[in-house]
N, C-alpha and C positions, 0 to 999 in steps of 0.2 A: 504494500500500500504506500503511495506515497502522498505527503501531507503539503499540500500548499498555503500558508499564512499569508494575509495580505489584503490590498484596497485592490479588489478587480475594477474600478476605476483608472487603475495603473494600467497603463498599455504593454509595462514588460509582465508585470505579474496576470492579466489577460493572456498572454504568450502563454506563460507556460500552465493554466488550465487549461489550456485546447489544447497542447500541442501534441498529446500522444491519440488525437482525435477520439474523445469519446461517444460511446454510445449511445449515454443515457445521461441528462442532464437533470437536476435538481435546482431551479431557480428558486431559493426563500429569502434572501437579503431583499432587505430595504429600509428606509428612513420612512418610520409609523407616524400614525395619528399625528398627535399634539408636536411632535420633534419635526415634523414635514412642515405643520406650521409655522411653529418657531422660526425653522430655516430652509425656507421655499429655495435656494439658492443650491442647500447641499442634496433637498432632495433631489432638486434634477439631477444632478450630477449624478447620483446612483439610480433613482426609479427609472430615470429616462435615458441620461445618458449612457451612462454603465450598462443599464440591460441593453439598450439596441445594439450596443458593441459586442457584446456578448452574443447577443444573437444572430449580428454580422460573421461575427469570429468563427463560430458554429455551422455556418452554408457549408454543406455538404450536398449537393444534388447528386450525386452518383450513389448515397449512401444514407439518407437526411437520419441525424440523431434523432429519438426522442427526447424531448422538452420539456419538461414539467414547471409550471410557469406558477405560484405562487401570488394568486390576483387576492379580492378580495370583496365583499357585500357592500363596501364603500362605496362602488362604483353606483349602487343604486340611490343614493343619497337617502334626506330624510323625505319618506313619502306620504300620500294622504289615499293610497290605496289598498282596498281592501285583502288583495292579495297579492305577491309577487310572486313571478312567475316565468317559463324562458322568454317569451316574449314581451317581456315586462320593460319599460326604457328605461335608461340609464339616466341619471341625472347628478350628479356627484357633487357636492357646495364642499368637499374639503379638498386641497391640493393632491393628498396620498389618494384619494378615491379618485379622481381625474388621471393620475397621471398612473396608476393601474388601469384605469379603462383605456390609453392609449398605447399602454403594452399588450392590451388586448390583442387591439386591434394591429397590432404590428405582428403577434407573434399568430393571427388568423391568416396573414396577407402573405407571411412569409412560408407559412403550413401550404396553403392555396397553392405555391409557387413551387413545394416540392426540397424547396430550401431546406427547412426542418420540417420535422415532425412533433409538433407542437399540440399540448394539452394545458389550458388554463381553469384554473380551479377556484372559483373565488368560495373566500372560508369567510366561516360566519365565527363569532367570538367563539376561540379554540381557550380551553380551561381545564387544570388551575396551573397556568405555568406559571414557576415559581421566580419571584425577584424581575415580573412584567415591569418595563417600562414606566417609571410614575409619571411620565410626561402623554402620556397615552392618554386620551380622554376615557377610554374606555379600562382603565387598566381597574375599575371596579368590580368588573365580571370576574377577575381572579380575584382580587383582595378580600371579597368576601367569604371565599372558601378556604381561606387560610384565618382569617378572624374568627370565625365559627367552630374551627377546628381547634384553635390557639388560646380559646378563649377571651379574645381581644373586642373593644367594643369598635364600631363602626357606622360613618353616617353613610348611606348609601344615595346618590344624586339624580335619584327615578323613583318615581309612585311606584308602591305597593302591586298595583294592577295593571304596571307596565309590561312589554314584555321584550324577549330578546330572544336569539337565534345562536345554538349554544350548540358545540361539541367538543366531547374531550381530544385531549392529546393522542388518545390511543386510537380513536375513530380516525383523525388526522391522518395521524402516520399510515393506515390501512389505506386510508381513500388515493394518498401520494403514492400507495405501490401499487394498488392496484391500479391506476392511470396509469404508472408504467409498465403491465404487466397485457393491459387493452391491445386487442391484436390493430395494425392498420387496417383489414378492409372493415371490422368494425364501425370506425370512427369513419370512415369513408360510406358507410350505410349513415349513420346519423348526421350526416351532412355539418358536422358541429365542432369545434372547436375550444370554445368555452362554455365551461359545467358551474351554475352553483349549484353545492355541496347542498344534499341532504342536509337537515338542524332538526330539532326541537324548537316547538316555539315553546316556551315557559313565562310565564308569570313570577316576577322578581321576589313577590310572596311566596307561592310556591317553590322558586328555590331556596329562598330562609328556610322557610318549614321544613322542607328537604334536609335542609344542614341539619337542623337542630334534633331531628329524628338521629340522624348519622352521627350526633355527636351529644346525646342526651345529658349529658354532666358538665358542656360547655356554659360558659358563665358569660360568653359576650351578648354583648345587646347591641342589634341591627337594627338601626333607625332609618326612616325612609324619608327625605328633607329635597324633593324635585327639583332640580338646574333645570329651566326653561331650555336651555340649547343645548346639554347631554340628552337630556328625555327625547328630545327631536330627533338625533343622532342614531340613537342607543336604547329608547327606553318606549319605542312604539312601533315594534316592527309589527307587519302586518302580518296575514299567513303567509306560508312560502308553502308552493308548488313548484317539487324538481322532477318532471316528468322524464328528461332525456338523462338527467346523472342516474334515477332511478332505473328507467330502463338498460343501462348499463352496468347494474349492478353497487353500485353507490349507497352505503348505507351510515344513517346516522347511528348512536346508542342506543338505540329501543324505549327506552322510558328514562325520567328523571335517575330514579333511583338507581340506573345500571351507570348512568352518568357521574353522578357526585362520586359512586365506587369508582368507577376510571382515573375523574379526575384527581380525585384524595391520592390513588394511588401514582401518581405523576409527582404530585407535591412535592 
């Protein structure tokens, strides 16, 4: 195995991940949430400019690698629709969710072309990864399963009867190999290129309650105290319908309760 360190922004250290041409790529870097806003400058330079380099660096038309492109539910911004769905529009109000939808579409145009072989997966809040971001608007959806666990108190910045779109770390990791595991003429049957990911819709209530079963001698107290522009964000998704990642085998956690087990066990 060998180990590469480094800013793939770098054009020598770009060099040497391609250079023994691989097969299968794994795209997950990126400058998140609240840090993309902070510095709209450096995220280009990695969401946009670093991946299309990457993806340049990657053309292989005699041989196109598999791609696994790391998008995200960002892309759909905050919405006032009843359901989302494949054919649901994109509308993205933060930087990181805009500039993943133009990796989309970069890494759709370059699939089209034969160039790579390209699969983008937009993920819904993946939990409970541990020491998230605290610049992350959303970095709540983890902090509360480590306070519940820890016994620590917590104000939570979403109504009670909000909701969100949740999978564990372990459903993640499965859904990333199994994309890469997708035969081509498959994905050439579904005429599709990018999947969102199976979720749980849940209720912010329902997940406290959830903790506090899973952790009945916890002493923390989760308070629910709504940010007008997280709740938008984060705290009122609507249903999700994945008919094409479904059809393909794509699956969320099954139920809360198999969830908080997954996630606890990530922690």
């Amino acid at each position: 195995m060998r180990v590469v360190e480094g800013d793939f922004a770098e054009e020598a250290i770009l060099g040497r991940l391609v250079e023994d041409a691989p097969d299968l790529v794994f795209h997950l870097g990126g400058v998140l949430g609240g840090a993309a806003e902070a510095n709209p400058d450096l995220a280009r330079r990695i969401n946009i400019d670093a991946t299309l380099s990457l993806f340049d660096a990657l053309r292989a038309p005699e041989k196109p690698p598999r791609v696994i492109f790391a998008s995200s539910i960002a892309v759909f911004g905050p919405s006032d629709a009843r359901r989302i769905e494949d054919a649901s529009e994109t509308r993205p109000t933060l930087v990181y969710g805009a500039q993943k939808r133009m990796m989309e579409i970069a890494l759709d145009q370059m699939s089209a072309r034969g160039w790579i072989d390209g699969i983008a997966l937009r993920l819904p809040g993946v939990v409970a990864r541990p020491g998230a971001d605290a610049r992350l608007k959303s970095v709540f959806l983890n902090s509360v399963f480590h306070a519940v666990a820890q016994g620590q108190d917590l104000i939570l910045p979403v109504p009670r009867d909000g909701t969100t779109w949740l999978l564990s770390v372990q459903a993640c990791v499965d859904a990333l190999i199994h994309a890469a595991n997708l035969p081509v003429a498959t994905l050439r049957d579904s005429d599709r290129r990018v999947f969102t990911l199976p979720a749980q819709r849940i209720r912010f209530g329902d997940l406290v309650d959830g903790l506090c079963r899973r952790f009945p001698d916890s002493k923390a107290s989760i308070d629910f105290r709504p940010d007008a522009d997280i709740t938008a964000q984060f705290g009122r998704q609507p249903e999700l319908s994945t008919q094409s990642a479904d059809a393909l085998g794509f699956r969320h956690d099954g139920d809360l309760a198999t969830l908080i087990e997954r996630a606890m066990d990530q922690a």
